[in-house]
C-alpha positions in Angstrom: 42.2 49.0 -15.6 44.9 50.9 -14.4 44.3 53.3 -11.5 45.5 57.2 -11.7 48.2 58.3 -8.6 45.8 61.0 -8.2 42.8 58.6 -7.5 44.5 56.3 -5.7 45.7 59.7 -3.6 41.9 60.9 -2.7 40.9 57.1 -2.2 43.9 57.3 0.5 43.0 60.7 1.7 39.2 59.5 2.1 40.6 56.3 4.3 42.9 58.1 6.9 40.1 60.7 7.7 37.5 57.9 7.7 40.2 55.8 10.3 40.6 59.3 12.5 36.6 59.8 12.5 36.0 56.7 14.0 39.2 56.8 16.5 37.4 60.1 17.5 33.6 58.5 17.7 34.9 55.6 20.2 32.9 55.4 23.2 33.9 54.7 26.6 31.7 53.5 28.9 31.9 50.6 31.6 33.1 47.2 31.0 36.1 49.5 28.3 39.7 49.0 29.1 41.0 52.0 30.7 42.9 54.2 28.5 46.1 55.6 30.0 47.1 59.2 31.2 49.2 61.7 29.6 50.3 63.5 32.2 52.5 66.8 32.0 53.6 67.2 35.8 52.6 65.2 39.4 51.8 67.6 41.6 51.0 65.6 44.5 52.4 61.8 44.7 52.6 59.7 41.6 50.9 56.8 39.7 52.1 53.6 37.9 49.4 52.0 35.8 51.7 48.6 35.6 51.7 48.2 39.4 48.3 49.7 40.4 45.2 47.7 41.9 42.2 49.3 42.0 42.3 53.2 40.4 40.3 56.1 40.8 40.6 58.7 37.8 38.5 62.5 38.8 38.5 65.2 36.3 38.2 68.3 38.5 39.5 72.6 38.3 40.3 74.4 41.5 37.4 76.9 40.3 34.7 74.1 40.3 32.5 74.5 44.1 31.4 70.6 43.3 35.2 69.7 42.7 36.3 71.4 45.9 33.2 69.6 47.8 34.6 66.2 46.6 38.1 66.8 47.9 37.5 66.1 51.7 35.3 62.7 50.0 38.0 61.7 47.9 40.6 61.7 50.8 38.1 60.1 53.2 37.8 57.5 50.5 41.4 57.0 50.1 42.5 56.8 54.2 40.1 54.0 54.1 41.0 51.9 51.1 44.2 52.8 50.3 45.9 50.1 52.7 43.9 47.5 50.4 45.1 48.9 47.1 43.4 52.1 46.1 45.1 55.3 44.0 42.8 58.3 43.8 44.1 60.5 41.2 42.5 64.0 40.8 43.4 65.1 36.9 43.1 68.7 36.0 44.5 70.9 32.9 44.6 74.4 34.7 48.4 75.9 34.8 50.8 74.6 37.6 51.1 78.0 39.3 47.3 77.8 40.0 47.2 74.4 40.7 49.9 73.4 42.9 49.4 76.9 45.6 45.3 75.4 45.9 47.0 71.2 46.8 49.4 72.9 48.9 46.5 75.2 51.3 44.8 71.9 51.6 47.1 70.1 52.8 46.0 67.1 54.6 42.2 67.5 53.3 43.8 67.2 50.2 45.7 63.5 50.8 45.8 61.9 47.0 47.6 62.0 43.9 47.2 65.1 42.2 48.1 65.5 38.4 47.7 68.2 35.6 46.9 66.8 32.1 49.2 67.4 29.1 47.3 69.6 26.9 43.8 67.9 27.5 45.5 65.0 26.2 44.2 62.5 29.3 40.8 64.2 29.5 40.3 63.8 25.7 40.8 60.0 26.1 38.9 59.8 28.9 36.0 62.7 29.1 35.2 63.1 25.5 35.9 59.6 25.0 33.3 58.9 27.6 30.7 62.0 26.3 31.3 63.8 29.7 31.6 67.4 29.6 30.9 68.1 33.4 33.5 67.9 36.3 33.8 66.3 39.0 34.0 63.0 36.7 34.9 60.5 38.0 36.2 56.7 36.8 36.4 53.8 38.6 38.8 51.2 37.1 39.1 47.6 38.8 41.8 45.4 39.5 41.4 44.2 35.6 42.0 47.5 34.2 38.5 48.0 33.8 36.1 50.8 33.9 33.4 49.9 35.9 31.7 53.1 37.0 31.4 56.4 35.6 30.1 59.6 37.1 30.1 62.4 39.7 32.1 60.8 43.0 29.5 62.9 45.0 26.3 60.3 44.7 25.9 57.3 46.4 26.6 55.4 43.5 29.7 56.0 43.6 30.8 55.1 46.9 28.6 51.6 46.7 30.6 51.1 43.4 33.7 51.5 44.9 33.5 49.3 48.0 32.0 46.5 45.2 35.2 47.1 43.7 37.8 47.2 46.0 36.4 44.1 47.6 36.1 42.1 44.1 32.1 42.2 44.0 31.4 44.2 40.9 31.4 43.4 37.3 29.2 44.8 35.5 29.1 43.3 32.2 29.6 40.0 33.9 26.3 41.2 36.5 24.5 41.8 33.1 25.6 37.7 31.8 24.8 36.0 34.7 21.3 38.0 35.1 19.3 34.9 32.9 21.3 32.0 35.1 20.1 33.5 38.3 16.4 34.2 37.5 17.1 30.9 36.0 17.7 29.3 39.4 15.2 31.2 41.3 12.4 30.2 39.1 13.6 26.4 39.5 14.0 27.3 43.6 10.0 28.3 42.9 9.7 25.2 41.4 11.0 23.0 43.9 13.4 21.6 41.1 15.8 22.3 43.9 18.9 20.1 41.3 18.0 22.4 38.9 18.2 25.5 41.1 21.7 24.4 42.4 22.7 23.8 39.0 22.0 27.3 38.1 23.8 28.9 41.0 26.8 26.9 40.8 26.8 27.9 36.9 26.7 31.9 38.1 28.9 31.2 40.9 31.4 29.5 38.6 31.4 33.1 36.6 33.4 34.7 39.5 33.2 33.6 42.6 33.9 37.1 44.5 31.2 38.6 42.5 28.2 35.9 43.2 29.4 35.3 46.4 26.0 36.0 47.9 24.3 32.9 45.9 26.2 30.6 48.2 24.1 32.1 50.4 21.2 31.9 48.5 22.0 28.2 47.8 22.2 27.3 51.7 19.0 29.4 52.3 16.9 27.7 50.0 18.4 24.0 51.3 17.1 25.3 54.8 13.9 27.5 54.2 12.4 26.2 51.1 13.4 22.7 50.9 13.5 22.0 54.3 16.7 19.9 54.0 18.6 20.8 57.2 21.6 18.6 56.9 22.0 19.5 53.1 22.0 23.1 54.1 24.7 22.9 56.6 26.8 20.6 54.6 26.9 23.2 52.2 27.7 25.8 55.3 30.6 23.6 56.1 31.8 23.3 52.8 31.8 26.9 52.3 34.1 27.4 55.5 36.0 25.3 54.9 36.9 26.4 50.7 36.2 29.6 50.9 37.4 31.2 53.9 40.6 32.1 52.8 39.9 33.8 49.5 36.5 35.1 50.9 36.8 35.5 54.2 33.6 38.6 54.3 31.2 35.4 52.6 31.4 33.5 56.0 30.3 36.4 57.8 27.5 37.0 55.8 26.9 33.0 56.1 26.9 33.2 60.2 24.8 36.0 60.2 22.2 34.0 57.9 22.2 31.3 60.4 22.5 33.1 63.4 20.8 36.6 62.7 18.1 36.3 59.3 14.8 36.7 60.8 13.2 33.8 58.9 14.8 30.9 60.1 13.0 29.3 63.5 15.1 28.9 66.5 15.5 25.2 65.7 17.5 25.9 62.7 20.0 27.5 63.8 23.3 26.0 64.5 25.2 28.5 66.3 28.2 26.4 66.6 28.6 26.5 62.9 27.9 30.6 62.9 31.1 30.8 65.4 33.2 28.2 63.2 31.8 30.9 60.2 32.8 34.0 62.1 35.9 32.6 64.0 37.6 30.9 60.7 36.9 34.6 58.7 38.9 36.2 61.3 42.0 33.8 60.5 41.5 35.0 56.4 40.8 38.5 57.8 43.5 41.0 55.8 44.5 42.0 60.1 44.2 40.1 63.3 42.4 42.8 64.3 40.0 44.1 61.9 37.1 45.7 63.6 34.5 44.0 61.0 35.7 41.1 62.0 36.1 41.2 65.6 32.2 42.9 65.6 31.2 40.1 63.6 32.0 37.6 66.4 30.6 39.7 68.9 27.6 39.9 67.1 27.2 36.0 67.0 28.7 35.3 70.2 25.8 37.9 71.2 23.0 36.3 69.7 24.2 32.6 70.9 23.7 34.2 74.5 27.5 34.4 74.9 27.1 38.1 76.3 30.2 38.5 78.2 32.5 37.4 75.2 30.2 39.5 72.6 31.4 42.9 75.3 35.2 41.9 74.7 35.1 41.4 70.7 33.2 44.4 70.3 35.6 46.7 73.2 38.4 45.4 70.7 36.9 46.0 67.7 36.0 49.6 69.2 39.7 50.8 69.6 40.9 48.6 66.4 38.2 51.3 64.4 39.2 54.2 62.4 38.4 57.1 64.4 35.8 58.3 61.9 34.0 54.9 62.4 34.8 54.6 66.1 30.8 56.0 67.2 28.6 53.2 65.3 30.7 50.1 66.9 30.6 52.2 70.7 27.0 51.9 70.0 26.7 48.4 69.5 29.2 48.2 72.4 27.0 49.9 74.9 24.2 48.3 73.5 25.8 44.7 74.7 26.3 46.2 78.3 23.4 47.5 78.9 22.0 43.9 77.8 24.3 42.7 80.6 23.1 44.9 83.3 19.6 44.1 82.6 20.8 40.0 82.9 22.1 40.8 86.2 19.7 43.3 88.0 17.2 40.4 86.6 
């Protein structure tokens, strides 16, 4: 049978609308591939997709209270990761004589890129894409080109997303794969099928290491606590110091505070010796020689090995390495340690 240009016309017709209604009904949510940005003028620095790290996309207006409340946040946020590879970009479609006079008042409370859409074109691929029709919005897109967090930047959620992110810890669809492997493992740690529990680890761990990281902990833990295997456990110790300290240098601080600060292991498990190899080796990896984390880190052990004098210098250094913002918590712990000190002596 032969088919009429007319019919063959609507059939076409009913396709392409069919094809746009489903381009329109596309959801994007976390674990999507960030869409890119149409944008009509830079107001305030610039952005290239192809070279960026980790990316921060906020819909905002100069008219919205809650947008202007985020704007001290958002430049807090990017002062402290920007040196490891964070963009903000604040996205809004109000005219450029409105927009740029409000970036320009703010000045340095305003210190991120600032960009106005192309005719709703970005905020169509990403708000309406996402169902979002309240501002601030914002996206969080990792080192992948992923989205993995969508919401107001003003909730705590946002900021624990973010530092997951920048350091590599957060996947969330990956989070969501592993979830049977690791109950997996902790119902064989249960079991005292201690092979099978390390077999199930390893398998999550082997997912992404920077993600799991923690289970290495986890792993070492249950060698020590549960199975009672104390040369096992620090084997393992020793083997993550010495493979993983240069891609994950923050994992062998959380490894000498397990072994030198977690109040369930007994004083006779603890072999400080290996928490200062931990700490000490993570401060070689560290992105600085003088990271304040770091540097507190080793206080912190050196500290709790008795060591106080060398736990005052570490943390005096890692005082006046601080951001200034951040310099009050480590003067704390600083005059914490010397008031320890004084009490040693007048005793």
């Amino acid at each position: 049978m032969r088919l009429s240009t007319t019919y063959i016309f609507v059939c076409l017709i009913i396709f392409t609308v069919t094809g746009f209604s489903h381009a329109q009904r596309t959801t994007l949510g976390v674990g999507s591939t960030a869409p890119g940005m149409d944008i009509a003028h830079w107001v305030k620095g610039n952005f290239n997709k192809e070279e960026s790290e980790v990316y921060v996309v906020e819909f905002w207006a100069t008219w919205c209270l809650p947008c202007r409340k985020s704007i001290p946040h958002l430049t807090d946020l990017q002062e402290e990761f920007g040196p490891a590879g964070l963009t903000i970009i604040g996205v809004t479609d109000e005219d450029e004589d409105v927009v740029e006079p409000f970036v320009n008042r703010q000045g340095s409370k305003m210190d991120y890129t600032i960009a106005i859409d192309n005719r709703r074109k970005t905020s169509n691929a990403w708000m309406r894409a996402a169902k979002k029709d309240k501002i601030p919005t914002a996206f969080i897109v990792d080192r992948s080109g992923t989205i993995q967090y969508i919401g107001s930047p003003l909730v705590e959620e946002f900021d624990l997303t973010l530092a997951k992110v920048m350091a590599g810890r957060y996947d969330l669809k990956k989070q969501e794969a592993a979830a049977s492997v690791i109950e997996s493992a902790v119902r064989s740690s249960t079991g005292q099928s201690w092979s099978a529990a390390m077999k199930s680890y390893n398998q999550a761990i082997e997912m992404d290491k920077m993600v799991f990281a923690k289970l290495y902990i986890e792993q070492f833990k249950m060698l020590l606590l549960k199975k009672r295997d104390t040369d096992a456990a620090y084997a393992l110790a020793s083997k993550i110091i010495a493979t993983r300290g240069e891609e994950d240098p923050e994992l062998l601080i959380w490894l000498a505070d397990a072994i030198a600060v977690d109040s369930e292991l007994q004083q006779s498990q603890r072999r400080m010796n290996t928490a200062i190899l931990a700490v000490e080796t993570a401060l070689k990896h560290a992105r600085t020689p003088n990271d304040p984390i770091y540097l507190s880190a080793i206080a912190r052990i050196k500290f709790h090995n008795g060591d106080v004098d060398d736990a005052i210098e570490y943390q005096r250094r890692a005082y006046f390495a601080a951001r200034e913002n951040h310099k009050t918590a480590y003067k704390n712990v600083l005059d914490g340690y010397r008031r320890q000190k004084q009490r040693a002596d007048a005793a």
